[in-house]
N, C-alpha and C positions, 0 to 999 in steps of 0.2 A: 317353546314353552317358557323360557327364562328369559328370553327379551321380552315374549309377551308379559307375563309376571313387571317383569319390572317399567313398560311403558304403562302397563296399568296400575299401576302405583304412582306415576303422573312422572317417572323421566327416562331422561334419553336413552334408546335401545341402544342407539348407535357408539356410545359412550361406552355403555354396558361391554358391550361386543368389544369391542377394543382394549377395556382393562381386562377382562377374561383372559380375551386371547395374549394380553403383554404377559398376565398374572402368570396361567396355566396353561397357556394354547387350549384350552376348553377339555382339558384333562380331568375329568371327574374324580381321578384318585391322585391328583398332584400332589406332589409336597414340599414344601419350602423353608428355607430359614430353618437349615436343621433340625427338620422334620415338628416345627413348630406351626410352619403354615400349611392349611389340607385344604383341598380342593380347588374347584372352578374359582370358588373366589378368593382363594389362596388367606382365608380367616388366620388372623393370628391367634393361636389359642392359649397362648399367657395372660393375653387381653382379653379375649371374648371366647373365653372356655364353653363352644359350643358342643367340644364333642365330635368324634370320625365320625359314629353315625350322620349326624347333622352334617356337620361339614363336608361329607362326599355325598350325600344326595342332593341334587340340584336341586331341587323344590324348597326345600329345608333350608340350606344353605340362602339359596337365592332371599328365601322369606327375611333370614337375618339379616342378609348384604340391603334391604328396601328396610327393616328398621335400624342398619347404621344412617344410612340416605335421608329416612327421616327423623334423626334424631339433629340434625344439624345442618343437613339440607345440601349436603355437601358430599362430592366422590374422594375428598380429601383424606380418608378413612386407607386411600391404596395408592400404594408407591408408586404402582406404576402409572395412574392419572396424575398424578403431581409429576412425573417423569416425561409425560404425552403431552401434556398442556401446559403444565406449569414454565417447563424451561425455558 
């Protein structure tokens, strides 16, 4: 369901899949950066106050992680792609 969501939103699943799994290992109730980051896509929520609701349901979540994607076209948005590709 979330790589689908996100290949049909026009990108890479396989990219998806893999900052997930660095972020969260596909933990739906993750938390990170002292308990600033929640879920699969490990959202920072000082920046992008979306909310535990949101942020742990995949759907929800996902829909925001494809409008950070498209607001600049870029997985630059997560540490861990900059971590995977960048180095």
């Amino acid at each position: 369901m979330v790589l689908g969501m996100v290949e049909e939103a026009g990108f890479n699943p396989k990219i998806a899949d893999k900052v997930i799994l660095a972020e969260s290992g596909w933990n739906l109730k993750a938390r990170g950066d002292k308990n600033k980051s929640l879920g699969l896509w490990q959202i920072h929520q000082p920046a992008h106050p979306i909310g535990e609701v949101c942020a742990f349901d995949p759907i929800c979540s996902t829909e925001y992680a494809i409008k950070l994607l498209n607001s600049n076209r870029s997985w630059n948005h997560w540490t861990a792609y900059r971590i995977l590709y960048l180095d």
